[in-house]
Steps between C-alpha positions, in 0.01 A plus 500: 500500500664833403379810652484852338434811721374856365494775688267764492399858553209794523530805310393721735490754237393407224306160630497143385791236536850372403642241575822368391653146531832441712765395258352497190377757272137418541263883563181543483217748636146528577249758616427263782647229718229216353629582204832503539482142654398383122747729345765363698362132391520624138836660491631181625348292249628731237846499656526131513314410237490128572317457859714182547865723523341786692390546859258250686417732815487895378553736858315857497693759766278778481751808717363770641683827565372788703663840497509657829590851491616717820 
């Protein structure tokens, strides 16, 4: 089983997602985070291609920053 992890963040600006995978050049966005779960799913397909030489288990981090301002 080989795992692949993305991580993710808000655009607290503009809105929506991205999320980008660790180690590969996998990116994708959404306007929200359901959606992003199946763009995530999709990118990796694309990437890979074949499902049999990509990732099994597919790991979502979504971080979350707050700016705290004195």
């Amino acid at each position: 089983m080989r795992d692949l992890y993305f991580e993710a963040h808000e655009d607290k600006i503009d809105g929506g997602y991205t999320a980008s995978a660790i180690g590969y050049g996998i990116h994708t966005q959404a306007d929200t985070l359901a959606e992003l779960k199946q763009q995530v799913l999709d990118a990796v397909d694309c990437y890979f291609g074949d499902r049999e030489e990509g990732p099994t288990v597919v790991h979502l981090r979504v971080i979350s920053e707050e700016v705290l301002i004195r």
